[in-house]
ZAMARGU-4260 file (C-alpha; in steps of 0.2 Angstrom, whole numbers, plus 5000, padded with zeros to 4 digits):
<rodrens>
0) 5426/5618/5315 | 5432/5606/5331 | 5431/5588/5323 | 5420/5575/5335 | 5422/5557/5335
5) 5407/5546/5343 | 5410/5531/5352 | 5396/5520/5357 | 5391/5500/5355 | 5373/5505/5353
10) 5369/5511/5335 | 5354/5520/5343 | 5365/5533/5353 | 5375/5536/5338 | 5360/5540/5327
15) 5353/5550/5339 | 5367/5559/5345 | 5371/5565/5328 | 5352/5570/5324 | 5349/5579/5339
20) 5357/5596/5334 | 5365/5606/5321 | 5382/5604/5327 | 5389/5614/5313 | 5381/5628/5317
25) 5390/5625/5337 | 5406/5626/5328 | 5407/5608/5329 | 5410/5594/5315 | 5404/5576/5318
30) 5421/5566/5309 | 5417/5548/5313 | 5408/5533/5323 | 5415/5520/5332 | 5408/5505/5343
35) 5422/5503/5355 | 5438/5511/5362 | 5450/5500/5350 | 5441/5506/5335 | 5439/5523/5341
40) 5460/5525/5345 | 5461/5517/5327 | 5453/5532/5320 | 5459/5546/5332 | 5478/5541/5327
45) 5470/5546/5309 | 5457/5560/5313 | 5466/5569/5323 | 5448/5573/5333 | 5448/5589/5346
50) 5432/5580/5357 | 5427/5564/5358 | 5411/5558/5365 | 5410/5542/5372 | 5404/5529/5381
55) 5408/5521/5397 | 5402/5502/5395 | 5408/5495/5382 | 5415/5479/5373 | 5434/5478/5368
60) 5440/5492/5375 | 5429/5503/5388 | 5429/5523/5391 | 5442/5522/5406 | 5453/5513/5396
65) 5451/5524/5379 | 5453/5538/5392 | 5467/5532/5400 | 5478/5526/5383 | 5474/5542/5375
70) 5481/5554/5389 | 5495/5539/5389 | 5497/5544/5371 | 5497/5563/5374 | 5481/5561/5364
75) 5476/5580/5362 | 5455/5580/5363 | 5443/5582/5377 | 5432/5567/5382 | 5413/5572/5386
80) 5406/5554/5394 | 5392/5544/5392 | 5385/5535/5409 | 5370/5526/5417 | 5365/5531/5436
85) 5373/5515/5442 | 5389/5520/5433 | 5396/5531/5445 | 5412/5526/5451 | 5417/5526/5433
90) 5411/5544/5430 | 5422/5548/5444 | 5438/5539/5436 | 5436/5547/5423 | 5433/5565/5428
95) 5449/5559/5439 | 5456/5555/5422 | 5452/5571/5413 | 5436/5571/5406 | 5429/5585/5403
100) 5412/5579/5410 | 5396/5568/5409 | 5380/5566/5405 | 5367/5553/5410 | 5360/5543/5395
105) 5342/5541/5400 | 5342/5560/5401 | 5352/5566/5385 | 5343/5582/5379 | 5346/5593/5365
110) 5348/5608/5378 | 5360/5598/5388 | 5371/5593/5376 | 5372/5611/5369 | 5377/5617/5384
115) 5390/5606/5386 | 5395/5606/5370 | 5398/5628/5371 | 5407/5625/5389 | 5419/5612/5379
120) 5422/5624/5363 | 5425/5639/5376 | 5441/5627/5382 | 5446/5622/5364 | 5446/5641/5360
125) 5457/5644/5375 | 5467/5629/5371 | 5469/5636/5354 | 5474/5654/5357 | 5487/5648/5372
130) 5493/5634/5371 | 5508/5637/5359 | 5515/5650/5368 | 5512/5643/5384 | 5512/5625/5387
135) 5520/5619/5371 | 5534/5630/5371 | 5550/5616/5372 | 5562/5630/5379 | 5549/5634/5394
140) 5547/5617/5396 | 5565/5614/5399 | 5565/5630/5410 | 5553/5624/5421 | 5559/5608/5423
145) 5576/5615/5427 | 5567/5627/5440 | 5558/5610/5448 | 5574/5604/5448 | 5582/5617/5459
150) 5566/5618/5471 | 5570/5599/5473 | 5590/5600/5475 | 5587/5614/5488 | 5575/5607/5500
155) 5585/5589/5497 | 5602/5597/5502 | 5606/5608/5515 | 5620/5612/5506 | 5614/5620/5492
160) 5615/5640/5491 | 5600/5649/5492 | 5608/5660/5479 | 5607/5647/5467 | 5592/5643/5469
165) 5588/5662/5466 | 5597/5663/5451 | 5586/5649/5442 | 5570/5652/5450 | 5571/5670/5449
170) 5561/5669/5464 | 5557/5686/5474 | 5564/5683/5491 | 5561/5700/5500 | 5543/5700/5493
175) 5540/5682/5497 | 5532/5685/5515 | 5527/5672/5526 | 5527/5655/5519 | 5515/5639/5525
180) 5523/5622/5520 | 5513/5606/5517 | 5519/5589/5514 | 5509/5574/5507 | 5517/5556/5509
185) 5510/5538/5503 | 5518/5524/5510 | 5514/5514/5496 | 5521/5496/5504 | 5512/5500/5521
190) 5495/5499/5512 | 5500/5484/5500 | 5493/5489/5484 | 5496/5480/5470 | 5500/5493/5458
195) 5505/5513/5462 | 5494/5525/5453 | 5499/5534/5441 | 5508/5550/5446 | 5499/5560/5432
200) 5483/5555/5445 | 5491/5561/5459 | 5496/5576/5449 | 5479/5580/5444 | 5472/5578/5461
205) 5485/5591/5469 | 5479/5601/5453 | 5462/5601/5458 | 5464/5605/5475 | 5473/5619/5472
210) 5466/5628/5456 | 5464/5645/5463 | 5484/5644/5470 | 5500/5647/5462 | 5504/5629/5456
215) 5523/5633/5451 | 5527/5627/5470 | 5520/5613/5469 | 5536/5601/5471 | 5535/5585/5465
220) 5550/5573/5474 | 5543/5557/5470 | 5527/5546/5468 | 5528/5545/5486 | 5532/5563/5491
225) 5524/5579/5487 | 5529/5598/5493 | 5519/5612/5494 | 5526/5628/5495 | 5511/5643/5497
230) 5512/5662/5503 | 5500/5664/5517 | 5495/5683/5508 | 5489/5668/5494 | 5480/5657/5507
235) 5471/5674/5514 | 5464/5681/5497 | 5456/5662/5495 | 5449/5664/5513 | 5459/5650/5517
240) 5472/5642/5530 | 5486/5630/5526 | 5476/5618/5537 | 5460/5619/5528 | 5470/5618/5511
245) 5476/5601/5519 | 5459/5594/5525 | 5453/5597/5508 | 5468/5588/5501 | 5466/5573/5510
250) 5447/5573/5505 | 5450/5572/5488 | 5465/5559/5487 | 5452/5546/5500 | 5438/5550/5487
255) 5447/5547/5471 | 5460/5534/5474 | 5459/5518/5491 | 5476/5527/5499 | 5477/5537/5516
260) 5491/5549/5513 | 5499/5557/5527 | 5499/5575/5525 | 5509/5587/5539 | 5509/5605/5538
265) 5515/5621/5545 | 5512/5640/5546 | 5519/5656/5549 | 5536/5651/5540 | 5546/5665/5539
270) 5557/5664/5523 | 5565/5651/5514 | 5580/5645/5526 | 5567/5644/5538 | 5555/5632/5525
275) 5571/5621/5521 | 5572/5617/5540 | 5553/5614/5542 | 5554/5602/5527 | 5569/5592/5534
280) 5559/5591/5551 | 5543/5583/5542 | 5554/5569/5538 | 5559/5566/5554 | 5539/5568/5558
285) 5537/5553/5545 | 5547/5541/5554 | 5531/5542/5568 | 5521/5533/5554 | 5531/5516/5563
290) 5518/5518/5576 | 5503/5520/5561 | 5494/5530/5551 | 5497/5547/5554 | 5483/5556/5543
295) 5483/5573/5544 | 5496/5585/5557 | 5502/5602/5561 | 5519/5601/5563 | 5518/5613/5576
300) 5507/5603/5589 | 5520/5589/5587 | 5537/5586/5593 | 5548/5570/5595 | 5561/5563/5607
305) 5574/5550/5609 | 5569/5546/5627 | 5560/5531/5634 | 5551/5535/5647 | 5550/5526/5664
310) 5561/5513/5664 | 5580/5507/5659 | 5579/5492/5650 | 5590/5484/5662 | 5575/5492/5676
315) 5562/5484/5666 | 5571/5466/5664 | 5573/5465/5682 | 5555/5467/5684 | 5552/5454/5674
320) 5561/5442/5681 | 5553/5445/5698 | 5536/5442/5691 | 5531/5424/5697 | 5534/5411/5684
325) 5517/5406/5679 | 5512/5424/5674 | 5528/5431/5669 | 5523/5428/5649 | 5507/5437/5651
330) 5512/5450/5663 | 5530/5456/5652 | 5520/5457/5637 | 5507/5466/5646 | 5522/5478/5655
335) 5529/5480/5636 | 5513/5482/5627 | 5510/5497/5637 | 5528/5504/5637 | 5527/5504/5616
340) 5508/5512/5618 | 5517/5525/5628 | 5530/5529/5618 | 5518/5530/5603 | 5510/5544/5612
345) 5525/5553/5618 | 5532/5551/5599 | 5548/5542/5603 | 5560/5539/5589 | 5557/5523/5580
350) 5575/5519/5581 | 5576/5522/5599 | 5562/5510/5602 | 5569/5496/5593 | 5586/5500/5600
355) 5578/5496/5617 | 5568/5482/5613 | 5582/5474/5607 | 5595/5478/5621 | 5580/5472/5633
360) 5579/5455/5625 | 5597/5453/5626 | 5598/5458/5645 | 5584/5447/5646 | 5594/5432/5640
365) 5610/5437/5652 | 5599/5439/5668 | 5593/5421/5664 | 5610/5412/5662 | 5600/5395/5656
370) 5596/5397/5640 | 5599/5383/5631 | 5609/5385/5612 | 5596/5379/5603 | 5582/5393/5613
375) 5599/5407/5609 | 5600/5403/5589 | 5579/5408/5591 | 5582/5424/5600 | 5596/5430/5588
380) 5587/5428/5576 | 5572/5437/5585 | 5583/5452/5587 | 5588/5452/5569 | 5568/5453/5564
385) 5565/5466/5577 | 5581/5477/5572 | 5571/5478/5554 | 5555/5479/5559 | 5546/5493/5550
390) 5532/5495/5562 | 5526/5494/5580 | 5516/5478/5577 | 5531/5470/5570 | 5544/5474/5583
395) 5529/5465/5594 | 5526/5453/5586 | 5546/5446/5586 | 5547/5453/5603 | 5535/5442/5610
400) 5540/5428/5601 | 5557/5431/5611 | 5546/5430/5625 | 5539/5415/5621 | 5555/5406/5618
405) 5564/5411/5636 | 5548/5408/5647 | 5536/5397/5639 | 5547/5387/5626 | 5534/5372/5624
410) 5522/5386/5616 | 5535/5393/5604 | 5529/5389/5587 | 5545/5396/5577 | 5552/5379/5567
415) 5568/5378/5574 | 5576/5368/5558 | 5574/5375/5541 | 5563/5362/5536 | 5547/5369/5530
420) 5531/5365/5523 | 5531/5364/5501 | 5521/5379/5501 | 5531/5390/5513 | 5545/5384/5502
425) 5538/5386/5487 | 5532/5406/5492 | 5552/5409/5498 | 5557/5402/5482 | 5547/5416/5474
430) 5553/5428/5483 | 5569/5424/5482 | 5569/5426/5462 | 5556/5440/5461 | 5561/5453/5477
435) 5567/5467/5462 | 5547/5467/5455 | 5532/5470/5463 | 5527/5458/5475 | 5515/5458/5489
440) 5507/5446/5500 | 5493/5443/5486 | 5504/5439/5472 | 5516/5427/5484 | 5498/5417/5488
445) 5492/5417/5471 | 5508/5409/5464 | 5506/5398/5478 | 5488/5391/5476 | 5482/5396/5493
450) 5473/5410/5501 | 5485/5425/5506 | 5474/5424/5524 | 5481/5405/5525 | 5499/5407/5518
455) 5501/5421/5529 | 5496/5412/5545 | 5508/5398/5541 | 5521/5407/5534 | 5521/5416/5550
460) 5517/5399/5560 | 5535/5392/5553 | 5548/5407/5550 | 5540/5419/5563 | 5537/5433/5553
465) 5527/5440/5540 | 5527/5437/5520 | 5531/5456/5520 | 5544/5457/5534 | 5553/5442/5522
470) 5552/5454/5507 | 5558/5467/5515 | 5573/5459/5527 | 5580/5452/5511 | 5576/5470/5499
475) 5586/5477/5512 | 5601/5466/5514 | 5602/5464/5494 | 5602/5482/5495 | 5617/5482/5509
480) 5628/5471/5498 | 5624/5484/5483 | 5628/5498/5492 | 5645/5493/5496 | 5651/5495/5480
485) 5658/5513/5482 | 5652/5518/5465 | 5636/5512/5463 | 5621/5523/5461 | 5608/5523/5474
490) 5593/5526/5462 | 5600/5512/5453 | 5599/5501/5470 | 5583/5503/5473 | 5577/5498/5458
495) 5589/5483/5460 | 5579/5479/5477 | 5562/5481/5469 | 5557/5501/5472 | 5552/5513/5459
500) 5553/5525/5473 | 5573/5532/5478 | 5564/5542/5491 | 5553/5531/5499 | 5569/5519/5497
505) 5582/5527/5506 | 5568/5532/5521 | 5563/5513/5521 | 5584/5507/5520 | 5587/5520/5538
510) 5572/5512/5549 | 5582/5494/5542 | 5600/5500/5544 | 5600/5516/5555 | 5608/5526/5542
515) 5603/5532/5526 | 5610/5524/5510 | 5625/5534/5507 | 5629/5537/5525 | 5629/5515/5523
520) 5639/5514/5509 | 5651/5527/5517 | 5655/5515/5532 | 5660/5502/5522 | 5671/5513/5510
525) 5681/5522/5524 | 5693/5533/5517
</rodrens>
């Protein structure tokens, strides 16, 4: 007999729930009742219960939660939910969660609730018969874990052996065939969310997507990283394409979780040295996401460069100057504007960009030969926000404020003291002593008292730049100072700096520094 526990704040549903069938004869055991989440974990801990039935809405502690801390707890047990219509985007978090799945309370019926209840014991039987020798096993665990290990280390390092790899994968290289690749990546900073979900949710979303596929490939880099390594003979028995399997992907993570994932893919890979090299150049295909969200992209349609097109810099600043006064403001930012737009759409390295930018303000500034100090201290500082920026609308925004400051100084509005108002104080203050948490622009205005809408227009109004360009600028210089200490571990840096994520870390650190954290520390340890 599988034990039940049912959990429900209305004494009705319980009564009738336990009335409506003979659940012995189902192969089922009603052990106990409970009125709320809390009280139903109470009694789980000491029941040991294989399903639970339970409520969404309740007091105490709801369904999601009870969910949630029970698959927290590597709680055992299959949920089947109980939900109003209205109650959908709770039914959803939970099937997201794990639940088995739900039934509408105005129409319970005995019919319903057996079938529900023979499709649940079917995968308590299978759970029972496999799951020893399968999932519980200790030593495959560790093998596993040690195989996900390699997968990682070899598509991390191009100087690990393939041969290794072999050795602990026991992978079937000649067999292998043609490969597809496909890489999914959050940048969880860019969309400012409050708290990362779970990478058990990410988990079980990539699971779902791909339940007809070999899930061993499925390499897991970090919460922000995720590789999929597939045969295309797989993708053809599925009647399917590495760009379908992609599409669907991104369908799921937009209907289950508020994220826009950037997913890049590509086909017709032909063995594994070739899929290390494809993986290395997604990352370079990343970078692009400093011009915006990238969605969804076949790697092969795209290719970047390290040309500007048109113009020098030094071409472009003597344009500008020629403009007539009254319209040079307008017309450079114009003339720049569309050079960025261009370079979005040619897919010019970030790096080469702001490179540019900042060797444009600074041949600016020579050409012009009057700038007062107090108009230079602005621009240096201008070029400091702009070599950090980690996007297209933040290198603008400093750039044009440079702008401001050398042709139309009586409309700058960067304070040019360090005298600011108590709230703009007040929120550097808290970032100052909070940078290695989770912060975000919400937080900062709550602590504050105001708005984040209004803190965020005059915190720009007085440093010129944004709440999250502040964090960032000082994660990364506390991170530089870290680094430089030759024996200190990067995973341990970023966790100094505020980021769960080393991956997502190190990529962030290169569009800041130019280089990545251990080609950083190397510069200042020369041998």
């Amino acid at each position: 007999m599988y034990q039940v526990l049912i959990v429900d704040d209305e004494p009705i549903v319980k009564i009738a729930l336990r009335s409506m069938l003979d659940w012995g004869s189902l192969g089922f055991h009603i052990c106990g009742t409970a009125s709320n989440g809390q009280e139903a974990l109470e009694m789980a801990e000491r029941m040991h219960p294989d399903l639970i039935i339970c409520d969404l809405k309740m007091p105490v502690m709801d369904g999601i939660d009870l969910i949630r801390t029970a698959k927290d707890s590597s709680m055992n047990c299959e949920f089947l939910v109980i939900s109003n219509y209205e109650d959908f985007n709770y039914v959803r978090t939970a099937l997201v969660l794990g639940a088995s799945d739900y039934i509408l309370k105005v129409s319970i019926s005995p019919e319903e609730l057996t079938t529900q209840l023979q499709k649940i014991k079917e995968k308590l039987d299978q759970k029972q018969t496999h799951h020893q020798h399968e999932e519980n096993s200790a030593e495959q665990s560790f093998h596993h874990q040690e195989q996900h290990a390699a997968w990682r280390e070899y598509f991390t390092h191009k100087s690990y052996a393939l041969e290794d790899l072999v050795s602990i994968t026991d992978i079937d290289t000649e067999h292998l065939g043609s490969l597809a690749l496909c890489e999914i990546s959050f940048d969880w900073y860019a969309q400012q969310l409050e708290t990362l979900p779970a990478p058990d949710l990410i988990r079980s979303t990539l699971k779902n997507a791909l339940e007809h596929f070999d899930r061993r490939r499925i390499i897991f880099f970090s919460s922000s990283s995720t590789l999929l390594l597939i045969q295309e003979e797989e993708l053809k028995k599925q009647n399917n394409t590495i760009e379908g399997l992609a599409a669907r992907i991104e369908q799921l993570f937009r209907y289950y979780m508020p994220l826009s994932p950037t997913i890049i893919y590509q086909d017709h890979v032909t063995d594994l040295l070739q899929a290390r090299k494809v993986y290395h150049r997604f990352q370079e295909l990343l970078e692009l996401s400093f011009y915006g969200e990238l969605g969804t992209m076949n790697a092969h349609n795209v290719s970047v460069t390290t040309s500007i097109p048109e113009l020098t810099y030094r071409e472009l600043a003597t344009r500008i100057l020629a403009l007539p006064t009254a319209e040079r403001l307008s017309r450079s930012e114009e003339h720049i504007k569309e050079l960025l737009n261009t370079c979005r759409q040619q897919h010019v390295v970030p790096d080469k960009v702001i490179q540019y930018s900042v060797h444009l303000l600074v041949e600016l500034e020579y050409q012009l030969s009057e700038i007062p100090a107090s108009a230079h201290d602005q621009l240096v500082e201008c070029a400091d926000f702009m070599r950090n920026a980690i996007s297209q609308e933040e290198l603008e925004q400093h750039l044009f404020h440079a702008l401001q400051v050398m042709f139309s100084p009586e409309s700058s509005t960067q304070a040019t003291t360090d005298q600011y108002s108590l709230e703009v104080e007040q929120s550097i203050a808290y970032i100052k002593e909070n940078y290695m948490r989770k912060i975000s622009l919400a937080s900062v205005a709550e602590h504050v008292g105001l708005s984040s809408g209004y803190l965020c227009r005059i915190f720009k109004d007085e440093t010129g730049g944004s709440i999250n360009t502040y964090i960032n600028n000082l994660r990364m210089n506390k991170a530089g100072e870290l680094l430089s200490d030759k024996n200190s571990y990067i995973k341990e840096v970023a966790v100094a700096v505020g980021f769960e994520d080393q991956l997502y870390f190190s990529r962030l650190f290169k569009r800041y520094s130019g280089l990545t954290p251990s080609e950083y520390r190397a510069s200042k340890n020369p041998q």
